[in-house]
C-alpha positions in Angstrom: -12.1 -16.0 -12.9 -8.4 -14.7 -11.4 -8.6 -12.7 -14.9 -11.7 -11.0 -14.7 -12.1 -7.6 -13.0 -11.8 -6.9 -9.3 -14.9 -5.5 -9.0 -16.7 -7.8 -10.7 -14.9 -10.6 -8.8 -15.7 -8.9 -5.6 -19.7 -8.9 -7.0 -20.0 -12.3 -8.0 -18.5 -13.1 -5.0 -20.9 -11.7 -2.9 -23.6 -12.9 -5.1 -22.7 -16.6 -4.8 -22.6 -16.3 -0.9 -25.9 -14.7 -0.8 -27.8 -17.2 -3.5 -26.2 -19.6 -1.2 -28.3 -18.3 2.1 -31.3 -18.9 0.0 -31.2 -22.1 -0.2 -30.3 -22.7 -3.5 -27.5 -25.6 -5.1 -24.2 -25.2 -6.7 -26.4 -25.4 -10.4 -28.6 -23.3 -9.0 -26.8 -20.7 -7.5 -24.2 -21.0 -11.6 -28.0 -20.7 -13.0 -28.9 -17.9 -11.2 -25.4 -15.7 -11.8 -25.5 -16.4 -15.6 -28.8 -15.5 -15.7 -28.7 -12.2 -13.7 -25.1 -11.5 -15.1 -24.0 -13.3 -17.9 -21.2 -14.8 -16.2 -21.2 -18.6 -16.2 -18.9 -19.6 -13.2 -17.0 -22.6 -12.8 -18.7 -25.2 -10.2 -14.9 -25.3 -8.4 -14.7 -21.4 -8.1 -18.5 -21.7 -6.4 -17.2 -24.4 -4.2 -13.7 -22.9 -3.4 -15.6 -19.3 -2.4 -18.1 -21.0 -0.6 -15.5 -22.9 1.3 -13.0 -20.0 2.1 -10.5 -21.7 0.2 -10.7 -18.4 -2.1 -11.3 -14.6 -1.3 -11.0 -11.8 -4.2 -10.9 -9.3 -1.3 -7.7 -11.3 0.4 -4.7 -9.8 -0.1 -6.3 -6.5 -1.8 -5.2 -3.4 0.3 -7.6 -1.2 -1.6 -11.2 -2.5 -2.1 -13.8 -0.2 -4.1 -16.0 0.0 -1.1 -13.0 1.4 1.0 -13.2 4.2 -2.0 -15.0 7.0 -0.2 -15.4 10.9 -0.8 -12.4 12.9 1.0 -10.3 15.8 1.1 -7.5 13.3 0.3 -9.0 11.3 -2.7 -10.7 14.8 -4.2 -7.0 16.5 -4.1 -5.5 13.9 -5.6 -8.3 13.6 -8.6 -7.4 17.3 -9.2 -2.9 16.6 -9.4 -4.1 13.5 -11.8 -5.9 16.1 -13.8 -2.7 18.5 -14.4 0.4 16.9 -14.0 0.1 13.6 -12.5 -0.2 10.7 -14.7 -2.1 7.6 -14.9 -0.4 3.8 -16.7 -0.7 0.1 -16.9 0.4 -3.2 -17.8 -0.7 -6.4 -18.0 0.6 -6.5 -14.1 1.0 -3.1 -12.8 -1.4 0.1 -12.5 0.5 3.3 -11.5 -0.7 6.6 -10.0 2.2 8.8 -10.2 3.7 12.3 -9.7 7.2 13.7 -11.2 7.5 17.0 -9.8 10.1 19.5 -8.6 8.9 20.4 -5.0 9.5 18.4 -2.0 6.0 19.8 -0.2 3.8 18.4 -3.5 6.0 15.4 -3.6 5.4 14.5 0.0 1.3 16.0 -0.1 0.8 13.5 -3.0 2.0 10.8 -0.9 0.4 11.7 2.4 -2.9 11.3 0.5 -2.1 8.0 -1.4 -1.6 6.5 1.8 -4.6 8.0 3.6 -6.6 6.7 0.3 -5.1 3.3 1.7 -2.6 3.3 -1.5 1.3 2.4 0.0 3.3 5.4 -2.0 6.7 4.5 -3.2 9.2 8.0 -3.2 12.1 8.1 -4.9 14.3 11.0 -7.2 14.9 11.0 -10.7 17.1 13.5 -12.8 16.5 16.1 -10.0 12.3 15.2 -9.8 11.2 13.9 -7.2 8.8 11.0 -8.4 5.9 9.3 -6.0 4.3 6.0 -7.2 1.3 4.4 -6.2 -0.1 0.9 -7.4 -3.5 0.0 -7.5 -6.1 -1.5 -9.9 -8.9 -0.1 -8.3 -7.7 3.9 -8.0 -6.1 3.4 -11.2 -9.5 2.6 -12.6 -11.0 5.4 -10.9 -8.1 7.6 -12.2 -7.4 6.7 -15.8 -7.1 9.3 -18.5 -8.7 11.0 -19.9 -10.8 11.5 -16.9 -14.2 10.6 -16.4 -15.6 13.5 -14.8 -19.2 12.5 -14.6 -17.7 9.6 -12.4 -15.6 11.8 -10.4 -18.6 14.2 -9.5 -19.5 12.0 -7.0 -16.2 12.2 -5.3 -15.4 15.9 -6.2 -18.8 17.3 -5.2 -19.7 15.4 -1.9 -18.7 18.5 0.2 -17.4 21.9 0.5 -14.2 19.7 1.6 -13.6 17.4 -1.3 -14.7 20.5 -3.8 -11.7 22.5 -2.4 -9.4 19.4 -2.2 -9.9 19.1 -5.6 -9.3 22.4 -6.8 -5.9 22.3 -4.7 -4.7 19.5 -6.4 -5.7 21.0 -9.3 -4.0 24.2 -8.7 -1.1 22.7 -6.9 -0.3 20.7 -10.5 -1.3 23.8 -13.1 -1.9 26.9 -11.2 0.6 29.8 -11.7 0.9 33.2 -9.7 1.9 36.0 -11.8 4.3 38.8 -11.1 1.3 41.2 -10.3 -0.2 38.1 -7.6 -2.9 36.9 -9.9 -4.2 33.5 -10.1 -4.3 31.8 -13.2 -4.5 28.2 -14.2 -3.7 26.3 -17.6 -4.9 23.2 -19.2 -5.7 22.2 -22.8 -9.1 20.2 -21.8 -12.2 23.4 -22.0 -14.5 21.2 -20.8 -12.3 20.6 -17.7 -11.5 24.7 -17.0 -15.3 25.1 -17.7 -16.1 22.9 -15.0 -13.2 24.4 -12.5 -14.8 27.7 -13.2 -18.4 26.4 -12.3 -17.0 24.9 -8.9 -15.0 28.3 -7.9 -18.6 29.7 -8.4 -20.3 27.9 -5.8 -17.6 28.9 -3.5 -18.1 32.4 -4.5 -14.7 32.8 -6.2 -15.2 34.3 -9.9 -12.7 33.8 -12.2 -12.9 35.0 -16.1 -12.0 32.4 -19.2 -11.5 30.0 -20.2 -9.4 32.6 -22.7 -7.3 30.9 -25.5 -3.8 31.3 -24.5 -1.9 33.7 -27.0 0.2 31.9 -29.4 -0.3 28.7 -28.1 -2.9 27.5 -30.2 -2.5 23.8 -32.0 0.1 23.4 -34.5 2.6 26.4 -32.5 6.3 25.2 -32.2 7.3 24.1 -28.6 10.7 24.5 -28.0 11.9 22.1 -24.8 14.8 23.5 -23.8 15.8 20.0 -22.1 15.8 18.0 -24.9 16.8 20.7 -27.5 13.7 19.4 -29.8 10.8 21.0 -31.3 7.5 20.1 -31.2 4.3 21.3 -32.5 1.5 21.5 -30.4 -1.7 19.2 -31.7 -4.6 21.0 -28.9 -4.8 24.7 -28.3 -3.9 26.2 -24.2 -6.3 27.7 -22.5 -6.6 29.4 -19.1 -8.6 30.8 -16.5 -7.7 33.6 -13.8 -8.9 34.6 -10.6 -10.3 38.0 -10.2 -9.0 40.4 -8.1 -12.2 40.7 -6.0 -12.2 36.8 -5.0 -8.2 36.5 -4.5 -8.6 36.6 -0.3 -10.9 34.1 -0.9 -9.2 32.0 -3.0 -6.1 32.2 -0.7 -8.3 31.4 2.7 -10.2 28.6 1.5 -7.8 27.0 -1.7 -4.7 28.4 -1.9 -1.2 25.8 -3.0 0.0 23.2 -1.2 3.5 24.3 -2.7 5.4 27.1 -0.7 6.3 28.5 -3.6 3.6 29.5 -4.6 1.8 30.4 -1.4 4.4 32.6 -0.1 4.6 34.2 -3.8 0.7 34.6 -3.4 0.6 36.5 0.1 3.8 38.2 -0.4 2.4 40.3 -3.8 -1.3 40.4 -2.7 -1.6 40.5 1.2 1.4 41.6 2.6 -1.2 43.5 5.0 -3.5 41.0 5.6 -3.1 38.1 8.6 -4.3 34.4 7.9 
């Protein structure tokens, strides 16, 4: 069983302890599970989780039922969805962030630990990198995303809607010399779906547009490496309009000072917040 999913370890669990109350045996209760489940357990796991001897939750910092809709959680659904990244191995499942400001850096980690995921921070070639490790968010997290399983999380409030989008804009947005808001990604159903939560906030933006001489199969230069690469899925974008900028600022706006200051200083030098 130690190699079958948490979750489903956690269910089973619970299962067996509730057959149990009922009244019914060890066969019984090994009956029942396979039946309802297809699982056939072991008689010594049933008697060593009847007994206490074994827990799945023990020793789990993160349990899915301590994964709840929150600012937090929604912010960091919307980094994951830009520039964070999601990995595993056969041991180890890493949220992570590589990033260049300190204020994103240390946002990303504020909300790992107030998910209840311990952040490790550390610097790497002049990034600062933040690490998180759990199965269960990892699983929640893993790309490419499964946004009709994020919904839940993303749409539960005003709150988590705008968390999200300021992770999101936080990892890809971009404020242009003339103070507009735009935001880039190569996933259209993604923007599509950003552009259809701005809406319910009453924030309009226009795109997704296909990002001039990006498309797939353009030469990327990195100037790090020196190499060249061609691109294999087209860039597209979205930007805010003018109209819904003050709003965008009062109720969104970047974690990132940057960007903020960038934001206010162009658009609203005028205007107090």
């Amino acid at each position: 069983m130690k190699y079958k999913p948490l979750e489903l370890r956690i269910m089973l669990y619970d299962e067996v302890h509730r057959l149990r109350q009922k009244g019914l045996t060890y066969k019984e209760v090994i009956q029942e599970v396979e039946r309802s489940h297809g699982v056939r357990l072991p008689i010594s796991t049933v008697y060593f989780w009847l007994k206490g001897v074994y827990n799945p939750r023990r020793g789990i910092k993160l349990l899915p039922e301590s994964l709840k809709p929150s600012r937090e959680l929604s912010w960091v659904i919307g980094v994951i969805a830009g520039d964070g990244s999601t990995w595993a191995t056969k041991y180890n499942y890493n949220i992570r962030l590589k990033c260049k400001e300190f204020e994103f850096a240390k946002e990303f980690a504020r909300c790992l630990e107030a998910i209840g995921c311990k952040p490790w921070i550390g610097m790497q070639d002049g990034y600062y990198i933040v690490s998180g490790y759990s199965r269960i968010l990892y699983n929640l997290l893993k790309k490419p995303l499964d946004l009709e399983k994020l919904k839940y999380y993303i749409e539960y409030n005003e709150k988590t809607i705008t968390g999200f989008l300021r992770g999101l804009f936080d990892s890809e947005g971009y404020v242009n010399k003339i103070g507009y808001v735009l935001i880039y990604n190569t996933d259209l159903t993604l923007l599509d779906y950003v552009k259809r939560l701005l809406l319910t906030l009453k924030i309009e933006a226009t795109g997704p547009h296909l990002h001039t001489g990006t498309g797939e199969g353009t030469l990327l230069h990195n100037k790090k490496t020196g190499k060249t690469y061609y691109r294999r899925k087209n860039l597209y974008y979205l930007y805010i309009k003018a109209s819904s900028l003050e709003r965008f600022a009062v109720l969104i706006g970047f974690s990132i000072k940057r960007k903020m200051n960038k934001l206010l200083k162009i658009r609203f030098a005028s205007v107090p917040f």
